[in-house]
C-alpha positions, 0 to 999 in steps of 0.5 A: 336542273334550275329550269325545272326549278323555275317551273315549278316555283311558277306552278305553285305560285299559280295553285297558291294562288288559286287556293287562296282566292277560292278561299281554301285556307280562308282565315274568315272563320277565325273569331278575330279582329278584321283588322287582324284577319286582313294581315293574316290574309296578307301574311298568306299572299306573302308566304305563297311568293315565297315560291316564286321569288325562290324559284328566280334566285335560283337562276342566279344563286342555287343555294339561296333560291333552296333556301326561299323555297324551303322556307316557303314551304315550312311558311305554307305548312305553318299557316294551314296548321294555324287555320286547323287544316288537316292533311288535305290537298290544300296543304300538302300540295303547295309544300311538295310541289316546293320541296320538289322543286328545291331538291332539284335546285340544290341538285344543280348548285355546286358542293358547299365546302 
């Protein structure tokens, strides 16, 4: 079940990515600094890695990897909110496709004693 994972975790990295060069969480329409626009711009980029990187350390360490993708998950649900998205499709898709993908990574790592 760690494949499937991986594949997923690419998938969303590939819609992320494409969320956010379209711009549909776009942090332009915030009154701040540009400065401060730019971080949040790269926060983003962080938070829609998180799903990747997650989904590799689940080749190795299951555990680990659930723990990467939830994260970003809860990173991506975060920074909608932040920029007062509402229940839309740029900001369920990208957590579920991550929450999909970390139960099936803790699907196939071994029971935690």
């Amino acid at each position: 079940m760690r494949h499937p994972a991986l594949a997923l975790g690419i998938v969303n990295r590939l819609v992320t990515s494409l969320i956010l060069a379209l711009g549909g969480l776009d942090p332009a329409a915030l009154t701040a600094d540009p400065r401060q626009i730019a971080a949040i711009r790269f926060g983003m980029f962080i938070v829609a890695s998180l799903g990747v990187l997650g989904a590799g350390v689940v080749l190795s360490t299951p555990l680990a990897g659930t723990i990467l993708l939830v994260l970003g998950a809860l990173g991506w649900i975060v920074c909608a909110l932040v920029l007062h998205h509402g229940p839309d499709f740029v900001m369920l898709t990208p957590p579920g496709l991550l929450i999909v993908a970390a139960v099936l990574a803790r699907g196939s790592s071994p029971p935690v004693c």
